[in-house]
C-alpha positions in Angstrom: 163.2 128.7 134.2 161.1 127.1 136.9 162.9 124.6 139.3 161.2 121.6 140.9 161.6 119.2 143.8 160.4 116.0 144.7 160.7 114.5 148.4 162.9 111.2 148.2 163.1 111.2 151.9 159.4 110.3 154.0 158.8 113.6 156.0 160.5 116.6 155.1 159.5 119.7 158.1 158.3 123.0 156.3 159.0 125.8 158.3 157.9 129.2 158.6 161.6 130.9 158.5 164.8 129.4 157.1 165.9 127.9 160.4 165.7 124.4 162.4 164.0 126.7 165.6 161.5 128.6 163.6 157.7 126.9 163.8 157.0 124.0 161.4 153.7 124.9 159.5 153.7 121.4 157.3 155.8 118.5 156.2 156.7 117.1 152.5 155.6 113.3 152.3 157.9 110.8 150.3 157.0 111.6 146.3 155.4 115.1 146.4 156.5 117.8 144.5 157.1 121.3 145.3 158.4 124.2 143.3 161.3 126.1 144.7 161.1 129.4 144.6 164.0 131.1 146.7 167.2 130.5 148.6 168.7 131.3 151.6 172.0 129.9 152.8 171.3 126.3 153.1 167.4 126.9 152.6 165.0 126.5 150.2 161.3 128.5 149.7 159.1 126.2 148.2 155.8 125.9 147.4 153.9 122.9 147.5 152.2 121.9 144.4 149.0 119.9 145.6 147.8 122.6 147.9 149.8 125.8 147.1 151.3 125.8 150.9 154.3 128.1 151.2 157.5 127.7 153.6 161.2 126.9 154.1 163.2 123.2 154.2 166.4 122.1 154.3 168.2 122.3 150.9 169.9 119.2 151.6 166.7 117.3 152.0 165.5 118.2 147.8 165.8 115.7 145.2 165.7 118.1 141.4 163.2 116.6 138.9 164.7 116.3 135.2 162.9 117.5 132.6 162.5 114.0 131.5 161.4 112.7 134.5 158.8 115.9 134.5 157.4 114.7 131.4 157.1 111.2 131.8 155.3 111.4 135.1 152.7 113.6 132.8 151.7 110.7 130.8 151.7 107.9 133.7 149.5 107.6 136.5 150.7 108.2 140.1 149.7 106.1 143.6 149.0 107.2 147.1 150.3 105.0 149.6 147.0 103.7 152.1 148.4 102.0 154.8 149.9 104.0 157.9 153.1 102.8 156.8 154.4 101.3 153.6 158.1 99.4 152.8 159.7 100.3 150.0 162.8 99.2 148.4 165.1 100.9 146.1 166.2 98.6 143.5 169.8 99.3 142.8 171.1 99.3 146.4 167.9 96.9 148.5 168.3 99.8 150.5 164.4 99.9 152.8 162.8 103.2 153.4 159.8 103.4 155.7 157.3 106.0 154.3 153.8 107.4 155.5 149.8 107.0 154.9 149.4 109.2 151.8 152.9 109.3 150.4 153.0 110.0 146.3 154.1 107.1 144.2 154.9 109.0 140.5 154.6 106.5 137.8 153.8 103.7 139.4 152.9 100.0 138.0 149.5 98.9 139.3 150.9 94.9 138.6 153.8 95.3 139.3 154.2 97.8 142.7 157.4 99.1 140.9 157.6 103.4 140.4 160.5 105.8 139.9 161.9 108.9 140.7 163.9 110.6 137.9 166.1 107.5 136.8 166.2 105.8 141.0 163.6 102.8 141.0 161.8 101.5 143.6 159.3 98.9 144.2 156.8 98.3 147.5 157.8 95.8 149.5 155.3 92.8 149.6 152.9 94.6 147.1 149.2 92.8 146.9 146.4 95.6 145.7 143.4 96.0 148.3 140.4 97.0 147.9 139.8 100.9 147.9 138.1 102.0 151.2 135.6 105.0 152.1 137.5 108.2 153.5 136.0 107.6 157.1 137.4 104.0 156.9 140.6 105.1 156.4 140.2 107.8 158.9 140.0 105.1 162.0 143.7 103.6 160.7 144.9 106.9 162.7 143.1 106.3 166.2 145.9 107.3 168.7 148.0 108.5 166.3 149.4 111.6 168.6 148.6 115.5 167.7 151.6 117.6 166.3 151.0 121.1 164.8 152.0 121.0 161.6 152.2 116.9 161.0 151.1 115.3 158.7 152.3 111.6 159.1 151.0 109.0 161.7 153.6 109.8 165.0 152.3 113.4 164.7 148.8 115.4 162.6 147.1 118.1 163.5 143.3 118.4 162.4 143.5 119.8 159.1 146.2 117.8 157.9 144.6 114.6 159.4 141.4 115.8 157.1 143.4 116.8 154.0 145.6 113.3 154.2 142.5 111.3 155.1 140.8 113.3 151.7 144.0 112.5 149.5 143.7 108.8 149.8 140.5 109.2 148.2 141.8 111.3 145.5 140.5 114.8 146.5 142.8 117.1 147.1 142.2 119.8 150.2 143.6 122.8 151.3 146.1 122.5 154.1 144.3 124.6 156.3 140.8 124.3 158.2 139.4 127.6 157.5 140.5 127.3 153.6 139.1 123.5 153.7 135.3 125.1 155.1 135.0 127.0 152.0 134.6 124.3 149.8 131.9 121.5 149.0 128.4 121.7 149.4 126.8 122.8 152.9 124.9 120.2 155.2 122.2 122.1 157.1 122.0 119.4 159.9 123.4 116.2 161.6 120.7 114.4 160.9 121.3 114.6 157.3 125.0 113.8 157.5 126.7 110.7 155.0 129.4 109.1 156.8 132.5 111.1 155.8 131.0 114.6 155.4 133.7 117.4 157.1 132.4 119.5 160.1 134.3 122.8 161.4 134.4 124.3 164.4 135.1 128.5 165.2 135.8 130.2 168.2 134.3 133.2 169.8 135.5 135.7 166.9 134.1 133.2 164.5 137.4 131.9 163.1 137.6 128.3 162.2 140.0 126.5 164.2 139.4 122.9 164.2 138.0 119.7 161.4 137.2 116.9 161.6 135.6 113.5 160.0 131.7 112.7 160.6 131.3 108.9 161.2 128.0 109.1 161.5 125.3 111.7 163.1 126.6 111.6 166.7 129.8 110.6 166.2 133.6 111.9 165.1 137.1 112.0 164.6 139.5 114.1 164.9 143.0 115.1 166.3 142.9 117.1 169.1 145.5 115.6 171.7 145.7 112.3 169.5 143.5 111.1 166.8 140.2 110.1 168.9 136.5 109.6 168.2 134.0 111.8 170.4 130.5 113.1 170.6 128.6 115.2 168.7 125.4 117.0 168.0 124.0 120.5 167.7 126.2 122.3 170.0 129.5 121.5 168.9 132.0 118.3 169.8 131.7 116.7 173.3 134.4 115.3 175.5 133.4 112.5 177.5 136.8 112.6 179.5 136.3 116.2 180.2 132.7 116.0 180.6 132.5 118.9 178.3 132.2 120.6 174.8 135.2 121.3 174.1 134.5 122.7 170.4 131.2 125.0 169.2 129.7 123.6 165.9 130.5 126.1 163.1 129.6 124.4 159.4 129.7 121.0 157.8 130.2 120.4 154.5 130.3 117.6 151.4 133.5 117.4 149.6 133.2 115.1 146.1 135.5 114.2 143.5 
């Protein structure tokens, strides 16, 4: 029988091997689920549901879904968390937990700003429901954020998880990493005939993608490289002003709909 996790905690690390010095590949945001699929001493193998990524975390750190639990969240809608940060309350203790820009809210009531988790219940602190924003609007909430390989939360992102959390707001659902994220949507043949939010890649010399980012408009985007920043643009590839440089050769853009 298949086990599942959900995160009850707001950033779980993902690493490549079952130990705290081994490379973080991802992190687990507050409500998602994962599958767990081995164990090792006080480790766990899981695999992330929403995009399939593999690695190890922290046994201690995994909430078990019931069955019941499993099935109701089937028949109610979930909620992604917009704002860098959200407040949340669990309702039993009034214990506050801070949790990040595109956290999972399973089951969660659209009037009310309550959800649950198994049989804990919470509710968003101060809930008011705003208006849905474009994915490139949402992208400039992360200006400065700083650049951590692996992260995927606003004190530390790397590109394609910037892209893929940016994207999950919005209700699509990306791969985790850049190269996987190129190969969908439809291709843009130039920057003149970009739509604010469209995804450009970037490769290097052996033609491997290694960096994303968001188009704001035809001259202009962001991305995480360093920190979340805007720069220059155009045919060549991505243009540092600070640097007086490009720093990144223009590889493919693409359209990504619902």
């Amino acid at each position: 029988m298949d086990l599942f996790g959900i995160s009850e905690i707001a950033v779980i690390p993902v690493r490549i091997e079952p130990s705290e010095k081994c490379e973080m590949v991802t992190q687990v945001l507050f409500g998602e689920i994962f599958k767990i699929i081995n164990e090792k001493n006080n480790w766990s193998q899981v695999e992330l549901l929403n995009d399939g990524y593999i690695g190890w975390i922290d046994s201690k750190t995994i909430t078990l879904l019931t069955d019941d639990f499993s099935k109701e969240m089937q028949k109610q809608p979930s909620e992604t968390t917009k704002n860098l940060f959200t407040e949340i309350i669990k309702s039993e203790t009034n214990e506050s937990l801070i949790i990040p820009f595109g956290s999972s809210l399973p089951c969660f009531n659209n009037k009310t700003g309550n959800f649950n988790i198994n049989t804990t219940n919470y509710k968003l602190n101060n809930y008011t429901k705003n208006e849905d924003l474009a994915a490139h609007e949402y992208a400039k909430y992360w200006i400065n954020a700083p650049y951590l390989w692996g992260g995927k939360n606003p004190f530390g992102v790397d590109c394609s998880g910037f892209v893929q959390l940016v994207y999950k707001v919005v209700g699509i659902m990306l791969p985790r990493d850049s190269a996987k994220q190129a190969a969908l949507g439809t291709t843009i043949e130039f920057l003149d005939e970009i739509l604010p939010g469209d995804l450009v890649y970037f490769d290097n010399e052996e033609g491997n993608i290694i960096h994303t980012g968001i188009l704001l408009s035809k001259n202009k985007i962001i991305h995480a490289s360093g920190k979340v920043r805007i720069d220059s643009i155009d045919h060549q590839g991505l243009y540092n002003k600070e640097l007086k440089k490009y720093t990144h050769k223009l590889r493919i853009i693409k359209r990504v709909k619902s």
